[in-house]
N, CA, C and O atoms as CSV, one atom per row, in Angstrom:
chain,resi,resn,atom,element,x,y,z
A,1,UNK,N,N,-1.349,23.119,-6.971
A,1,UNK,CA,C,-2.062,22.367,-7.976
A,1,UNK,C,C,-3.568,22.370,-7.694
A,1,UNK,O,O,-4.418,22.740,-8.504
A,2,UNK,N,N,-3.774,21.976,-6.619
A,2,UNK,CA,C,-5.401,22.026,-5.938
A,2,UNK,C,C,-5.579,22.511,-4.610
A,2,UNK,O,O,-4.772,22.491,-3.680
A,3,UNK,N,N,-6.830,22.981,-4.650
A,3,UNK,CA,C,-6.937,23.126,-3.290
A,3,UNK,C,C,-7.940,22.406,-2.264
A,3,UNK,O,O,-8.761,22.934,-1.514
A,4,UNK,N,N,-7.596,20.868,-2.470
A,4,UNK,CA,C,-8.125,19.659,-1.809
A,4,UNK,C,C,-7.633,19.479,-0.083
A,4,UNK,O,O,-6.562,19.051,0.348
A,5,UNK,N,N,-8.698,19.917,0.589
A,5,UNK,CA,C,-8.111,19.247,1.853
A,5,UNK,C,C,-8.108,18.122,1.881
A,5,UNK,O,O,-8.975,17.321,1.533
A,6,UNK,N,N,-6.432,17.873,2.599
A,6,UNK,CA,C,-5.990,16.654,2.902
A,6,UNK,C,C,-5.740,16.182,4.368
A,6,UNK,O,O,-5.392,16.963,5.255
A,7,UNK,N,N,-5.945,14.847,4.557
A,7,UNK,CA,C,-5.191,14.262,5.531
A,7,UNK,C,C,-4.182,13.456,5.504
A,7,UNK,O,O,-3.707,13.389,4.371
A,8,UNK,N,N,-3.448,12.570,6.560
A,8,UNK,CA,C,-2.767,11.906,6.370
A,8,UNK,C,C,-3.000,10.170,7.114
A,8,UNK,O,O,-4.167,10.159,7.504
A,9,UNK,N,N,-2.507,9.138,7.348
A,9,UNK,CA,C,-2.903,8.077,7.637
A,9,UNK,C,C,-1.784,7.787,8.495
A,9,UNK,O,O,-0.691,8.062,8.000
A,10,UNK,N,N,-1.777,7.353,9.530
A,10,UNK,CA,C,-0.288,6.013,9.744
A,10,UNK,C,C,-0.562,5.112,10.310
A,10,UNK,O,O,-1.187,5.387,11.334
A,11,UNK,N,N,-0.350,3.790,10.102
A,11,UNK,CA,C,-0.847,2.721,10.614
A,11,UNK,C,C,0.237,1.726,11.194
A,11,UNK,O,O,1.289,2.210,10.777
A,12,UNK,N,N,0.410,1.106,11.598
A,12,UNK,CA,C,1.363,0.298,12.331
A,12,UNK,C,C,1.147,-1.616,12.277
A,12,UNK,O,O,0.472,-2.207,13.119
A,13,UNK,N,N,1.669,-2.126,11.443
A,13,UNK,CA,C,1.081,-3.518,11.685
A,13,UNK,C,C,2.268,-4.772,11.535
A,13,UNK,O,O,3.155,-4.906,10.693
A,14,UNK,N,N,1.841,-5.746,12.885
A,14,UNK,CA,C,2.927,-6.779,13.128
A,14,UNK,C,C,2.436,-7.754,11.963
A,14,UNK,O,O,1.296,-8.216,12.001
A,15,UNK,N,N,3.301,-8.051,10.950
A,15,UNK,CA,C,3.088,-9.583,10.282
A,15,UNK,C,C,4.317,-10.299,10.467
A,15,UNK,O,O,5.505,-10.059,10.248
A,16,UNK,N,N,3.412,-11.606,11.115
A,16,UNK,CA,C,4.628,-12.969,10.801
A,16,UNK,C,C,5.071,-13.084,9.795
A,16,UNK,O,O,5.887,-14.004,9.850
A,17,UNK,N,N,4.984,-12.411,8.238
A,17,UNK,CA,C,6.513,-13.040,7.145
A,17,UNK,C,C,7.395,-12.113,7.589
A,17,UNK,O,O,7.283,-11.106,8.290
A,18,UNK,N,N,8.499,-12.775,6.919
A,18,UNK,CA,C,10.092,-11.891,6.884
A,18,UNK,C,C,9.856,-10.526,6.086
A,18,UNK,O,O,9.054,-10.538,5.153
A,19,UNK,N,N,10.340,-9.680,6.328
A,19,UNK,CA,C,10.778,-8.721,5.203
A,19,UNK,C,C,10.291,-8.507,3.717
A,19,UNK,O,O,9.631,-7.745,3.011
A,20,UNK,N,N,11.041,-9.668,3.694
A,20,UNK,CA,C,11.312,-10.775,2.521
A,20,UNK,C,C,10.131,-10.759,2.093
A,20,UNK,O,O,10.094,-9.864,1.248
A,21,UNK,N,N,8.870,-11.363,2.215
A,21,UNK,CA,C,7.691,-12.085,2.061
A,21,UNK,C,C,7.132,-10.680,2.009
A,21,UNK,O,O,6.925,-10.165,0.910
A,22,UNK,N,N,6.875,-10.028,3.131
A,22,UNK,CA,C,5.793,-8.656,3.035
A,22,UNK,C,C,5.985,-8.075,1.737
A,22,UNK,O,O,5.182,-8.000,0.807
A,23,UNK,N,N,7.781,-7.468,1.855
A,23,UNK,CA,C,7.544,-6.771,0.438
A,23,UNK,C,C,6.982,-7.206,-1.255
A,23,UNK,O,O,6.594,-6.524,-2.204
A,24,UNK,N,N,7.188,-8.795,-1.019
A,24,UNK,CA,C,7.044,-9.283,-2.550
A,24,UNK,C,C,5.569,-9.257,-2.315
A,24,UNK,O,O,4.900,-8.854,-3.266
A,25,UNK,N,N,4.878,-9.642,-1.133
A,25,UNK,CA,C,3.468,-9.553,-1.452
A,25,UNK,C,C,3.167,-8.312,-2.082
A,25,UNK,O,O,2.531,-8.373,-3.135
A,26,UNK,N,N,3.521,-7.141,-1.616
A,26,UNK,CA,C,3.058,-5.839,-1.603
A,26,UNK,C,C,3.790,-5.686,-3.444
A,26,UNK,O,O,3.031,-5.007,-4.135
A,27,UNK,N,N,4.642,-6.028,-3.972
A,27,UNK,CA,C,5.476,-5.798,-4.826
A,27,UNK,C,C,5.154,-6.471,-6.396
A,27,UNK,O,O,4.948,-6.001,-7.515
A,28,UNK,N,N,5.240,-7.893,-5.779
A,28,UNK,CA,C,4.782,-8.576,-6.927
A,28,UNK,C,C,3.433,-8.606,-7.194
A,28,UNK,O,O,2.613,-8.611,-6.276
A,29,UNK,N,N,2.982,-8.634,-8.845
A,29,UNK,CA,C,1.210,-8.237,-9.530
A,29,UNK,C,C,0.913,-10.062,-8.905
A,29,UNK,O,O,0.347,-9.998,-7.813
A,30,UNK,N,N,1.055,-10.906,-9.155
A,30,UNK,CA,C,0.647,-12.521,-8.789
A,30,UNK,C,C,0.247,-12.505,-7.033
A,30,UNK,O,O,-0.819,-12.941,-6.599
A,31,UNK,N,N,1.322,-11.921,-6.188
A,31,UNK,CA,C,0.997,-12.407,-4.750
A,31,UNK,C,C,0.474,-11.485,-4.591
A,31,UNK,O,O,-0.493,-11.768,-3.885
A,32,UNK,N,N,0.477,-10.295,-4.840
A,32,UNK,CA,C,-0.570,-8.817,-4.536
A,32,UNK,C,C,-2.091,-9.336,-4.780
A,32,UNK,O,O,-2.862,-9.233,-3.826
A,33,UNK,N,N,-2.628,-9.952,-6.145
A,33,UNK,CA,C,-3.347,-10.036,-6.465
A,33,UNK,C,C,-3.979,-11.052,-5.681
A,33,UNK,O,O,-5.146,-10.889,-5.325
A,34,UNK,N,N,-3.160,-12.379,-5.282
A,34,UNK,CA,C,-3.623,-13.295,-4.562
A,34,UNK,C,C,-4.003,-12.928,-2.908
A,34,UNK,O,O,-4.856,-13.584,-2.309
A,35,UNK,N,N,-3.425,-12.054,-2.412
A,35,UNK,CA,C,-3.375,-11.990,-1.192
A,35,UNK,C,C,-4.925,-10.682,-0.636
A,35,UNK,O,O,-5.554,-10.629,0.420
A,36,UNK,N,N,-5.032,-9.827,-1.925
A,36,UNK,CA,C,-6.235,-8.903,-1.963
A,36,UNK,C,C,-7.417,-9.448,-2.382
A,36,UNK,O,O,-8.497,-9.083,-1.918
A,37,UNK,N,N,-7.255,-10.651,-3.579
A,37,UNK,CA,C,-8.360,-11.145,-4.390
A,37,UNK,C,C,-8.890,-10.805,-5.414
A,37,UNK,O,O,-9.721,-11.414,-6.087
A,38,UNK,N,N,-8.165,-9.246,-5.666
A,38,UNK,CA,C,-8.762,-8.727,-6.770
A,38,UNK,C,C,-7.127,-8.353,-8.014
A,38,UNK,O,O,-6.027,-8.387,-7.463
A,39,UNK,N,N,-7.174,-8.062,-9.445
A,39,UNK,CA,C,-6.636,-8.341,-9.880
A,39,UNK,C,C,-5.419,-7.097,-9.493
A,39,UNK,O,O,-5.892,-6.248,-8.737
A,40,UNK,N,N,-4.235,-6.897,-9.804
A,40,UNK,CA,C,-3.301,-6.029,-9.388
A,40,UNK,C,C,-2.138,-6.008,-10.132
A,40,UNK,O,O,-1.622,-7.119,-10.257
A,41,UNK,N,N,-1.341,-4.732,-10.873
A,41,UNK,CA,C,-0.584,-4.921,-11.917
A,41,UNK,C,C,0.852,-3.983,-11.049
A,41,UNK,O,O,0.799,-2.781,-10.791
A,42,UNK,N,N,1.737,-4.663,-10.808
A,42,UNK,CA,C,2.616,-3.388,-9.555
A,42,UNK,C,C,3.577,-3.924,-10.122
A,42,UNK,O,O,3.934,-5.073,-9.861
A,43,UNK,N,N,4.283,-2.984,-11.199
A,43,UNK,CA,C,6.107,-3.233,-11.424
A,43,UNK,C,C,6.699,-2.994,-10.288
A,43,UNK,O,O,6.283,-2.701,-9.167
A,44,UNK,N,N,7.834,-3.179,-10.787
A,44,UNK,CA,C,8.980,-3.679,-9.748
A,44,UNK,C,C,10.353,-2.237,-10.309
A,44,UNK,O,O,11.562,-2.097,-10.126
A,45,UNK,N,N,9.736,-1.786,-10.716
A,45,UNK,CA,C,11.113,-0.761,-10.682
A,45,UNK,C,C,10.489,0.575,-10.263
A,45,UNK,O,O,9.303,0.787,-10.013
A,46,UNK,N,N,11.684,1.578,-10.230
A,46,UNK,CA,C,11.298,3.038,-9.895
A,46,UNK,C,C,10.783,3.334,-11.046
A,46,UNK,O,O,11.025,2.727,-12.089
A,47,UNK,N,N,9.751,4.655,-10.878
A,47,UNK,CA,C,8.389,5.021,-12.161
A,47,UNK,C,C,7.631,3.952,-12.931
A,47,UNK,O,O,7.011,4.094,-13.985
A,48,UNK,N,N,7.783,2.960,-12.272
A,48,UNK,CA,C,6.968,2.105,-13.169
A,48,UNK,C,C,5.390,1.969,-12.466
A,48,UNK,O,O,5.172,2.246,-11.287
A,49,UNK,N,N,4.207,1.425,-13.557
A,49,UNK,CA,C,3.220,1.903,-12.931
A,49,UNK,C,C,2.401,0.406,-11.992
A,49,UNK,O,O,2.786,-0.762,-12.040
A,50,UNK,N,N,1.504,0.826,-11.395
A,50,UNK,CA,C,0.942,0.194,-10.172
A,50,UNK,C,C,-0.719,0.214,-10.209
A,50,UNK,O,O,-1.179,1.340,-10.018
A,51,UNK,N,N,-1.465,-0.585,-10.370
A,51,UNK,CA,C,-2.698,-0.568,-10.148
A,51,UNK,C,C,-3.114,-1.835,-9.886
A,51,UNK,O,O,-2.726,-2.920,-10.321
A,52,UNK,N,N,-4.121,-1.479,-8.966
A,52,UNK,CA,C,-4.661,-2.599,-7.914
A,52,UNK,C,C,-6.092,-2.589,-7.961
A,52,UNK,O,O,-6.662,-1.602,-8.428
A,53,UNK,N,N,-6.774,-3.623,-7.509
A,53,UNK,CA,C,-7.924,-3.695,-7.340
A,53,UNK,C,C,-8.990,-3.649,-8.362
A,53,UNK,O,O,-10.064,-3.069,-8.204
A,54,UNK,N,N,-8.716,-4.138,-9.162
A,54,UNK,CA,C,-9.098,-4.018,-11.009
A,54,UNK,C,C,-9.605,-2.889,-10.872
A,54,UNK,O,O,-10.752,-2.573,-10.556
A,55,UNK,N,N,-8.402,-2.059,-11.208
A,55,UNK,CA,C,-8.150,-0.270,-11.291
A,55,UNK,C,C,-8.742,0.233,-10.786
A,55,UNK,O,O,-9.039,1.239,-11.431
A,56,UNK,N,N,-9.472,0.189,-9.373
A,56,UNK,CA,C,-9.999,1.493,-8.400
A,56,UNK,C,C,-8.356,2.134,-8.084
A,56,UNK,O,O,-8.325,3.351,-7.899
A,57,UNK,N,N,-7.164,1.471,-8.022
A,57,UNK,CA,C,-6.108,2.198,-7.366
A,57,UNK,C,C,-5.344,2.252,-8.644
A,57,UNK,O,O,-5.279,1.435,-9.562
A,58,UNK,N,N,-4.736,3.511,-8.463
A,58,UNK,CA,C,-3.460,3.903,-9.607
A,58,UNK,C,C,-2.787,4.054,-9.163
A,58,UNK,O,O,-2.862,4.181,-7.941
A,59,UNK,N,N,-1.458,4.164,-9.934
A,59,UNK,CA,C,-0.210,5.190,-9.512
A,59,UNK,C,C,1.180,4.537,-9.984
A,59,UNK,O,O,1.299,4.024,-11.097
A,60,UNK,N,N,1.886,4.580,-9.345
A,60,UNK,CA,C,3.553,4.800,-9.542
A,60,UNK,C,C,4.188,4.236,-8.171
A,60,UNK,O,O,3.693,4.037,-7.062
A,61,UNK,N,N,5.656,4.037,-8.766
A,61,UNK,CA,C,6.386,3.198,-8.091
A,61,UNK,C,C,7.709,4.599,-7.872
A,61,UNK,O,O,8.628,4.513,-8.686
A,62,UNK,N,N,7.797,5.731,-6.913
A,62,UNK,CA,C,8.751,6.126,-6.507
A,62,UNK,C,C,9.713,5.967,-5.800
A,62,UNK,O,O,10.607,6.798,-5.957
A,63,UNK,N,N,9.902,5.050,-4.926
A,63,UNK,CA,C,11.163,5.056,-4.822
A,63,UNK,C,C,10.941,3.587,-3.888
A,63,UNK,O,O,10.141,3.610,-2.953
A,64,UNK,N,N,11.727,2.291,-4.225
A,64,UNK,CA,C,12.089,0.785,-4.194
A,64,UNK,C,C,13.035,0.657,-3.327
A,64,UNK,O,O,14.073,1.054,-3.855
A,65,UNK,N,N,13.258,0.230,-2.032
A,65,UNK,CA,C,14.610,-0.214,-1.566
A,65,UNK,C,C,14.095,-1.855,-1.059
A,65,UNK,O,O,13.514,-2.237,-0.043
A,66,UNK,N,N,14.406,-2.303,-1.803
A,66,UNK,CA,C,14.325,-3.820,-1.473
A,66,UNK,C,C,13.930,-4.383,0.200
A,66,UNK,O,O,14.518,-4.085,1.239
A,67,UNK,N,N,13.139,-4.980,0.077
A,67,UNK,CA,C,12.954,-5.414,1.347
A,67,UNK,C,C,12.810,-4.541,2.688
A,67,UNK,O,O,12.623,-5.103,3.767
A,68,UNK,N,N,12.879,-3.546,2.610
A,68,UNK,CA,C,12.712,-1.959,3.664
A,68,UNK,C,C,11.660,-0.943,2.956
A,68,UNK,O,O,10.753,-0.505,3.665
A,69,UNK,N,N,11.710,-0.678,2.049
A,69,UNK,CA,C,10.583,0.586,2.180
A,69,UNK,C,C,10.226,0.418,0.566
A,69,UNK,O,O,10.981,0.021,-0.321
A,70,UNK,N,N,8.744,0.870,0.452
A,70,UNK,CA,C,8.209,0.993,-1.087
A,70,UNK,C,C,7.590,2.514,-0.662
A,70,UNK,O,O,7.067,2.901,0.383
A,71,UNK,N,N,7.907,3.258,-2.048
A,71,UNK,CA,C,7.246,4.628,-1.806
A,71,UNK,C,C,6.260,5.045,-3.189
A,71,UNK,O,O,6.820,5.646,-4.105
A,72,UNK,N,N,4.970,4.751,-3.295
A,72,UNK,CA,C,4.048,5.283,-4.092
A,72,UNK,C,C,3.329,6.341,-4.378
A,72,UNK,O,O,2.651,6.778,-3.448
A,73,UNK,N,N,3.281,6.813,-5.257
A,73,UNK,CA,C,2.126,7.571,-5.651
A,73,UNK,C,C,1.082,7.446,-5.929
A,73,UNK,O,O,1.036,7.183,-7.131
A,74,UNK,N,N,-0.226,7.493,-5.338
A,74,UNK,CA,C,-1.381,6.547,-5.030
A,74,UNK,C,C,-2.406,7.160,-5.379
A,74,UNK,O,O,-2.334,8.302,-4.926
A,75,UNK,N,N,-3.568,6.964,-6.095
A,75,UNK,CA,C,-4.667,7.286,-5.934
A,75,UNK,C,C,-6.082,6.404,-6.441
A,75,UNK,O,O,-5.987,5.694,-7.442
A,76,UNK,N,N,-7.390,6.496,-5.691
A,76,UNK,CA,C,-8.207,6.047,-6.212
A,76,UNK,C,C,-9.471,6.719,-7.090
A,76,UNK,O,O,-9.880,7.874,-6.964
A,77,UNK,N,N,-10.061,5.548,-8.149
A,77,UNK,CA,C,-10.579,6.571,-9.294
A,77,UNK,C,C,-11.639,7.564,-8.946
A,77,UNK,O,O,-12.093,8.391,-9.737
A,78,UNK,N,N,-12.032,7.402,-7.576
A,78,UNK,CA,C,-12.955,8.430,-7.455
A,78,UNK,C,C,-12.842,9.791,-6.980
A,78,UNK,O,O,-13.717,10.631,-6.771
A,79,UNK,N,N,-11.176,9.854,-6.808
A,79,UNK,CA,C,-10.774,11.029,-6.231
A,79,UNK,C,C,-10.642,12.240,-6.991
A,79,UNK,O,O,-10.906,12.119,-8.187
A,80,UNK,N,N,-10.285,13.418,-6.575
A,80,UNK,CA,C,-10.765,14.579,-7.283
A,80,UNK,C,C,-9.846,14.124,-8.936
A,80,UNK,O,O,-9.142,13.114,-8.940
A,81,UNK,N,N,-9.982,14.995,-10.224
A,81,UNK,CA,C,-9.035,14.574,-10.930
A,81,UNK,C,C,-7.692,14.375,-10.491
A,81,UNK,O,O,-7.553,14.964,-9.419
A,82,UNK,N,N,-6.691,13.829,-10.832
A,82,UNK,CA,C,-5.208,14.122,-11.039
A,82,UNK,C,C,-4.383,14.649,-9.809
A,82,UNK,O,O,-3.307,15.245,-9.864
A,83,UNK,N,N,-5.183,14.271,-8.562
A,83,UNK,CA,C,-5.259,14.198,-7.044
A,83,UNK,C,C,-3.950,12.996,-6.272
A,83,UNK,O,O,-4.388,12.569,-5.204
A,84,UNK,N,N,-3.216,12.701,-6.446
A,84,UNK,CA,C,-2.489,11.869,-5.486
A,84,UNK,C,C,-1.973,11.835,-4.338
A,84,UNK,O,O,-1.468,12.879,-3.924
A,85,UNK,N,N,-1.953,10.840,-3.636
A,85,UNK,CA,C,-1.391,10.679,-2.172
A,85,UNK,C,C,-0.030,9.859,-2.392
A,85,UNK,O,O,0.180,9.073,-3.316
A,86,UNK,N,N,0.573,10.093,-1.683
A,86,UNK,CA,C,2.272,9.542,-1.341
A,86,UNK,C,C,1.870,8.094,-0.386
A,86,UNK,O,O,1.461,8.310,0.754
A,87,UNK,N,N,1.957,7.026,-0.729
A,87,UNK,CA,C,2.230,5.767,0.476
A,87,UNK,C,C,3.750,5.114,0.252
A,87,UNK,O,O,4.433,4.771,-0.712
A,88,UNK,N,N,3.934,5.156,2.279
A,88,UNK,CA,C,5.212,4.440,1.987
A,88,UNK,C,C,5.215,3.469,3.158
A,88,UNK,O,O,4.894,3.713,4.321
A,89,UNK,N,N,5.701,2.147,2.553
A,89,UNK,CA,C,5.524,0.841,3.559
A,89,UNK,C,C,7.016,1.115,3.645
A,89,UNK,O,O,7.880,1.552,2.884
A,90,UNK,N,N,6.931,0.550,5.242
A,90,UNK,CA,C,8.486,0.754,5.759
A,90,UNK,C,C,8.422,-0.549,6.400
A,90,UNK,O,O,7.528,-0.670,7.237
A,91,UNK,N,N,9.393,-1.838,6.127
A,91,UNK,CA,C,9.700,-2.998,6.588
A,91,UNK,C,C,10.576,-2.884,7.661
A,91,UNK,O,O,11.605,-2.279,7.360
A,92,UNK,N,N,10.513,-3.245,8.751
A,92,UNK,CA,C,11.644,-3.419,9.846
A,92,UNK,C,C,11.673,-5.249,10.101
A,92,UNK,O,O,10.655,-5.786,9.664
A,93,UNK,N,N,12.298,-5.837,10.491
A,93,UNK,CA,C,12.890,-6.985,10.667
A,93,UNK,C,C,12.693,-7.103,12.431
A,93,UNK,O,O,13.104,-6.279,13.249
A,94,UNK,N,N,11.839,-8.553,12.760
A,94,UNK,CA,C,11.033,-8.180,14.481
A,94,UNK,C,C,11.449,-9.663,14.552
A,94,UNK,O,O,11.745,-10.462,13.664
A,95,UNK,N,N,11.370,-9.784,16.028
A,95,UNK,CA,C,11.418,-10.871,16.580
A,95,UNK,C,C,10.874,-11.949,15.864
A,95,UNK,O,O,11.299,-12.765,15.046
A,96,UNK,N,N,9.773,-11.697,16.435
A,96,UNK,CA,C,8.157,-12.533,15.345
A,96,UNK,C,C,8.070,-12.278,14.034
A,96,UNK,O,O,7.158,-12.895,13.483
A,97,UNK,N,N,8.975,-11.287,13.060
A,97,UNK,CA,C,8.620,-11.656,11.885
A,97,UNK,C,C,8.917,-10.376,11.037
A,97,UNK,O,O,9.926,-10.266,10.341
A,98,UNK,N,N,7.736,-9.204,11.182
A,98,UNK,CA,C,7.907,-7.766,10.195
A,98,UNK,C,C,7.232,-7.017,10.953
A,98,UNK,O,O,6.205,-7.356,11.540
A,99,UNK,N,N,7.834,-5.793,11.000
A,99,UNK,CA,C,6.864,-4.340,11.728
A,99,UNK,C,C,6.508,-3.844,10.561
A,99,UNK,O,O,7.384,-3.931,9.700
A,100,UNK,N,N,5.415,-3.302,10.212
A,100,UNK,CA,C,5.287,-2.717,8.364
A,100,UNK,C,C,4.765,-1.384,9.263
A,100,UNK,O,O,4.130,-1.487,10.312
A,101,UNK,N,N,5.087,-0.364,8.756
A,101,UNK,CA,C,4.909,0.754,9.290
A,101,UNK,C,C,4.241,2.299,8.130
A,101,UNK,O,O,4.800,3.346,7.802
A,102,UNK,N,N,3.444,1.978,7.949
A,102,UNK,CA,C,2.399,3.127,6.592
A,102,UNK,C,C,2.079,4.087,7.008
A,102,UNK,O,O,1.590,4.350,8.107
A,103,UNK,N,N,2.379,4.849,5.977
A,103,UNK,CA,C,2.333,6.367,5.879
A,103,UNK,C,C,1.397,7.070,4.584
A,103,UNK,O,O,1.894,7.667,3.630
A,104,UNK,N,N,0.411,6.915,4.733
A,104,UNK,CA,C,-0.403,7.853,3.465
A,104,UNK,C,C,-0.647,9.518,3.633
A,104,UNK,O,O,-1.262,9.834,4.652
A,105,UNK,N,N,-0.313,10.389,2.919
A,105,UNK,CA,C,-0.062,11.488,2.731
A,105,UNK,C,C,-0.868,12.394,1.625
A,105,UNK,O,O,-1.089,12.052,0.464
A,106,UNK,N,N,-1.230,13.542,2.205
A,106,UNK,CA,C,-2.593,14.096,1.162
A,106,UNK,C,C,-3.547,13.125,0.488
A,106,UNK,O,O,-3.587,12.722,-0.675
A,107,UNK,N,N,-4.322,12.857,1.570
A,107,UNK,CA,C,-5.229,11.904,1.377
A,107,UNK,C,C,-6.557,12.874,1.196
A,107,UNK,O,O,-6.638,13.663,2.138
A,108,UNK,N,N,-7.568,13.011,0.271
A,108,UNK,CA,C,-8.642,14.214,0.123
A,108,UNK,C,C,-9.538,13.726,1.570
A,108,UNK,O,O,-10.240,12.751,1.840
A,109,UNK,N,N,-9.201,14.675,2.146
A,109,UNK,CA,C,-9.810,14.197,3.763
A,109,UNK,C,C,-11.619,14.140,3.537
A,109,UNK,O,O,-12.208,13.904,4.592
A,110,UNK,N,N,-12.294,14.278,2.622
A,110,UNK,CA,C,-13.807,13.488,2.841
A,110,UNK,C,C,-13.515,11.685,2.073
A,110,UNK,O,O,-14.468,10.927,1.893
A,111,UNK,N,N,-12.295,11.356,1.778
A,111,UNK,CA,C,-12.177,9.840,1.776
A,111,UNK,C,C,-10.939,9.382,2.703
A,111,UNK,O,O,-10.104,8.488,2.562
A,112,UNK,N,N,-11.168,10.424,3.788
A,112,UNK,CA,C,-10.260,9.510,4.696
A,112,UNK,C,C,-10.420,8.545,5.601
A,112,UNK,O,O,-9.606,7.675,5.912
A,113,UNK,N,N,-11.743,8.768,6.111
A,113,UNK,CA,C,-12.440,7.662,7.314
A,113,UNK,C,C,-12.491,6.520,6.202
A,113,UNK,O,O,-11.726,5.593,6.468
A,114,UNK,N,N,-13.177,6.373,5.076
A,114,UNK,CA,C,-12.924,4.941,4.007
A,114,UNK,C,C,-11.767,4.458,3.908
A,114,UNK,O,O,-11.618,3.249,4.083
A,115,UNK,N,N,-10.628,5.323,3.589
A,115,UNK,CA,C,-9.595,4.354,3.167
A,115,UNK,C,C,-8.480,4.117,4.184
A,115,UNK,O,O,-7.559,3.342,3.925
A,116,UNK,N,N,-8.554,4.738,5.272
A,116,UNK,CA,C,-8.230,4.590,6.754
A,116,UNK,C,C,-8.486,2.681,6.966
A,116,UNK,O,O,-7.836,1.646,7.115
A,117,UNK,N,N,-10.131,3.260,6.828
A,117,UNK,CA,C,-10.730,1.747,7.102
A,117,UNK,C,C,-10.088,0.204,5.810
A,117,UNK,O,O,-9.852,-0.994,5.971
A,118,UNK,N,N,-10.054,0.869,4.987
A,118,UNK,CA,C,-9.566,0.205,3.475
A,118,UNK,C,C,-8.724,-0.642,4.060
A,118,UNK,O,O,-8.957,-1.819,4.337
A,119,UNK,N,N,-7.273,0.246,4.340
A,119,UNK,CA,C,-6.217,-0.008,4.583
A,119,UNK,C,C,-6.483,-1.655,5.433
A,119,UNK,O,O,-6.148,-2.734,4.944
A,120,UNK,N,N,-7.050,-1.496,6.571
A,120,UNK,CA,C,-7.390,-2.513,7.441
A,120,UNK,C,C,-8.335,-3.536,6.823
A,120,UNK,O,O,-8.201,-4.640,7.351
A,121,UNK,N,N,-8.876,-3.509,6.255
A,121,UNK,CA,C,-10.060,-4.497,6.104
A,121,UNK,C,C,-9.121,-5.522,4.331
A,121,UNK,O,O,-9.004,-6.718,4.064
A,122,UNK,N,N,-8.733,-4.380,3.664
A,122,UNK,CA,C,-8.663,-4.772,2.282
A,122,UNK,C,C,-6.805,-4.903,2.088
A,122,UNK,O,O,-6.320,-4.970,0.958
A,123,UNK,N,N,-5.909,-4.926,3.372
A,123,UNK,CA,C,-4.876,-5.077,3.492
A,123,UNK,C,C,-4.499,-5.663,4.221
A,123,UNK,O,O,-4.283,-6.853,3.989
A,124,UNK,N,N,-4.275,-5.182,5.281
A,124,UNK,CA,C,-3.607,-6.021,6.771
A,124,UNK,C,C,-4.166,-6.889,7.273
A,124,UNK,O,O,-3.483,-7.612,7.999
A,125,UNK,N,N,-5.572,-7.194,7.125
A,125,UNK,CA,C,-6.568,-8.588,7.604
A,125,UNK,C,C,-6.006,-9.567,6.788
A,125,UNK,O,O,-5.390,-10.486,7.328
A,126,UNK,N,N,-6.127,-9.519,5.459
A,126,UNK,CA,C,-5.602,-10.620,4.319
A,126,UNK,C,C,-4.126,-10.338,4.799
A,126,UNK,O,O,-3.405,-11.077,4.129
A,127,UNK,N,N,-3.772,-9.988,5.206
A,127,UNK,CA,C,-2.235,-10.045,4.822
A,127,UNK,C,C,-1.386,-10.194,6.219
A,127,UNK,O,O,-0.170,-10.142,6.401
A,128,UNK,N,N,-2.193,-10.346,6.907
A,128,UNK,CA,C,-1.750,-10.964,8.641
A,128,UNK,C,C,-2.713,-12.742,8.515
A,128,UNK,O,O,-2.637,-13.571,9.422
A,129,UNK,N,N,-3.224,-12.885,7.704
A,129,UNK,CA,C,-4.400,-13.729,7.150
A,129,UNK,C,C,-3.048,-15.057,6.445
A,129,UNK,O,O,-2.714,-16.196,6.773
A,130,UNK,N,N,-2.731,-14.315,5.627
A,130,UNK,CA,C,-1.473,-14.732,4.303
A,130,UNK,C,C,-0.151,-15.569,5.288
A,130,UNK,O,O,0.487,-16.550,4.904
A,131,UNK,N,N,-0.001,-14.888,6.553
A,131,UNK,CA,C,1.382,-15.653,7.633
A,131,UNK,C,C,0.795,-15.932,8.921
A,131,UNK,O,O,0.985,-15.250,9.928
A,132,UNK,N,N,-0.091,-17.201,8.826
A,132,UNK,CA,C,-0.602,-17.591,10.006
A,132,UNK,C,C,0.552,-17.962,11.033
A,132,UNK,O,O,0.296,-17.921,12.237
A,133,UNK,N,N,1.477,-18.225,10.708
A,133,UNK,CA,C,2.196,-18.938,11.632
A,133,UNK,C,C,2.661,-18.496,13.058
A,133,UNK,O,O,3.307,-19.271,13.764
């Protein structure tokens, strides 16, 4: 389709909610939106569509397993046209709470040091932020 160099991402992060809690944050448009700050529209079924961040992020909902893994098709508007990356949050069930385990895939590697950083600043801070306990 293109010939965009890509990279890839994986990140690793402990949150105190259950399962339970991570995925609906990540899932539902109300706690997504609350937990980022900015507005966020993310159905809840397979192919349904997903945008975050009053639409810098697009995409799709490929493949849903409740409470264990969300798999997207991702991209932001400044990326080459019609360019997407694959993200998939993987829930494991921990002592203390959730292992969330991310995977971003063909990422156009001159926006990878940004959204590397994204990930952390505009996700997992608020959202380790969201289960103080």
């Amino acid at each position: 389709m293109d010939n965009i160099k890509t990279k890839n991402i994986k990140q690793t992060v402990a949150l105190k909610g259950t399962p339970h809690e991570v995925y609906e944050m990540l899932i539902n448009s109300k706690k997504h939106s609350a937990f980022t700050g900015s507005k966020a529209v993310v159905s809840q079924k397979e192919g349904g569509r997903i945008s975050a961040w009053d639409g810098y992020i697009d995409g799709k909902n490929i493949k849903l397993v409740t409470d264990k893994k969300i798999v997207q098709s991702w991209r932001a508007i400044d990326w080459p046209k019609g360019h997407y990356s694959t993200v998939t949050y993987a829930l494991t069930k921990t002592k203390g709470g959730t292992k969330l385990t991310f995977v971003q895939t063909s990422v156009p590697a001159d926006f990878c040091t940004s959204i590397k950083q994204g990930w952390v600043d505009y996700y997992w801070t608020p959202l380790k932020a969201h289960f103080p306990r």
